[in-house]
C-alpha positions, 0 to 999 in steps of 0.5 A: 500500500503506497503513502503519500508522506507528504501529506503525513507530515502534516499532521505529524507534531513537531520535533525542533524549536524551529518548527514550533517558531514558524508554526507561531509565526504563522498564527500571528499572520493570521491573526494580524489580519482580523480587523480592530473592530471585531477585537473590539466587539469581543473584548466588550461582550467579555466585559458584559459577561463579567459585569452581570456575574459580578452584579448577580453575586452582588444581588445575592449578598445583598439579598440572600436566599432563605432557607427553607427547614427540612420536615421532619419525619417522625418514625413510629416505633410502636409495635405492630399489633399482633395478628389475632386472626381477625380484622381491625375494621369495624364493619358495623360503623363503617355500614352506619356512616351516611356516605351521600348524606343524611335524609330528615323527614319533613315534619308535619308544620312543614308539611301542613304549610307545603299543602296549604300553599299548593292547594288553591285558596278557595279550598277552605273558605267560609261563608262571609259574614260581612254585608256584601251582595254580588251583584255580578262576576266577569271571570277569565283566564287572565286574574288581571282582566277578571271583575267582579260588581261586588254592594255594599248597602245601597252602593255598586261598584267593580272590583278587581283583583286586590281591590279594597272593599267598602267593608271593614279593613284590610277586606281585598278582592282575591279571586274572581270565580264563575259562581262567586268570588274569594275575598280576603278578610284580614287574612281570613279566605272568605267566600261571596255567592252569585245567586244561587251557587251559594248551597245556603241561599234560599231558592226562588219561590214562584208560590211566595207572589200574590196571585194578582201579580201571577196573572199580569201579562209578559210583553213580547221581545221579539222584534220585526224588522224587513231583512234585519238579522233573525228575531227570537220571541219568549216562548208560548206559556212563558212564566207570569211577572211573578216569575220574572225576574227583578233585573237583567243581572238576575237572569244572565251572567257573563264571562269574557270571550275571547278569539285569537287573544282578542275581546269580541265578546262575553259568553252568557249563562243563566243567572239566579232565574234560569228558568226565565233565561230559557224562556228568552230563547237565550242558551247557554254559551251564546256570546253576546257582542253588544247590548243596546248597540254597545259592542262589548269589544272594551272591558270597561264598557262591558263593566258599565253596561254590567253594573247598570244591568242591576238596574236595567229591565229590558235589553237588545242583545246581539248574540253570536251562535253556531256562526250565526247573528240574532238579536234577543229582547229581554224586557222584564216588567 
């Protein structure tokens, strides 16, 4: 195999001083051309290193590292309990310790109070005792838009809910009901009866008129009119005025009817006089969407013309039925 001993003498270390100086020499050649410039760049870069060890072991003299105490570990030297064959655990405890709680049963105040708030007021009422006469009711599905003609003595008014009564103190409206209405006194629930819903009024006595009044003809209500809407007449063999009733709140009540969330009317039910609302050719349910030409679109034209039913003897009423429009005179002697 053939070397080139040339290129071996280059790597071989040098022997004799005279080497040494032209291997000096030739370093100093090299270094001698690198520019002042980078000399100077990096003689500073070493002075920054040594100011920012220099200041950081200055910082830690100045502010020195707290120590932190090493815990302590304390070794048991106890003996071990010597095996008696059976377990250290008592089972028994561990089964009477409520994991996910403790359940109390609710006691018999509490749940009195939760059955009185859930149950609707007008389940444990009384019979009012105060001098209140309902006159008539407009119920419906909103509490804010039910009324009630509530007298005192000698005076009507309407009420809605929470209004105070002419009566007492403290005496509010609470409810509005088809039959009666729940007022409440002095946090007593109190029930205020609409004719004959009340079990204990007494029931209309057609025997107790004098036979002078049972003979007294009944006008007739029915109206003709060239193409006007269909006229409906009292039956043949109505009852007498004895069995008529005093007003027109006696002989019907409404309620607010409404279609598509709008007032069109009231729907109509016998009053305390049922016998006399069939023998107008009035049926239960039938809306009623004006009295005397007055559209009943407005509850608080509906509540005039209700309260001055108290007075009123005869009417014309436009009643929606089946689809259909009639007019009923109601006329009471």
């Amino acid at each position: 195999m053939l070397v080139n001993r040339s290129s071996l003498s280059r790597f071989a270390v040098p022997q004799t001083s005279a080497e040494w100086e032209q291997i000096l020499a030739r370093y100093i050649t090299h270094i001698s051309r690198v520019p002042v410039s980078t000399w100077q760049f990096l003689v500073r870069v070493i002075l920054v290193c040594c100011l920012a060890l220099s200041l950081g072991r200055l910082f830690w003299l100045v502010f020195p590292v707290p120590t932190i105490p090493a815990g302590s570990v304390a070794i048991s030297t106890s003996a071990a309990p010597a095996d008696t064959g059976s377990s250290g655990v008592n089972i028994s405890q561990l089964k009477s310790i409520p994991v996910f709680g403790k359940v109390e049963a609710p006691k018999p105040q509490d749940q009195q109070q939760q059955q009185q708030a859930a149950a609707p007021i007008e389940t444990n009422v009384v019979n009012t005792q105060l001098n209140l006469t309902l006159v008539g009711v407009v119920a419906s599905n909103e509490e804010a838009s039910s009324r009630a003609i509530i007298g005192s003595g000698d005076k009507q008014d309407v009420y809605a809910i929470n209004d105070t009564l002419p009566v007492g103190n403290n005496v509010t409206l609470s409810k509005v009901m088809a039959d009666r209405v729940i007022i409440n006194n002095n946090g007593q629930y109190e029930s205020v009866w609409l004719y004959q819903a009340d079990p204990n009024a007494p029931p209309i006595s057609q025997a107790s008129m004098s036979p002078v009044e049972q003979q007294q003809p009944v006008y007739p209500s029915g109206r003709p009119g060239f193409g006007g809407p269909e006229q409906h007449s009292p039956q043949e063999g109505a009852p007498s005025v004895a069995e008529v009733s005093r007003n027109l709140s006696d002989v019907l009540a409404m309620s607010i009817y409404r279609e598509n969330g709008r007032v069109v009317g009231y729907k109509i039910r016998p009053g305390r006089d049922a016998e006399r609302f069939k023998s107008f050719g009035l049926q239960n349910d039938d809306v009623v969407t004006a009295i005397n030409g007055t559209p009943l679109t407005d509850p608080a034209k509906i509540m005039e013309v209700y309260k001055n039913m108290g007075n009123t003897t005869s009417a014309n009423l436009e009643i929606k039925r089946g689809g259909n429009v009639i007019n009923v005179d109601v006329v009471l002697q």
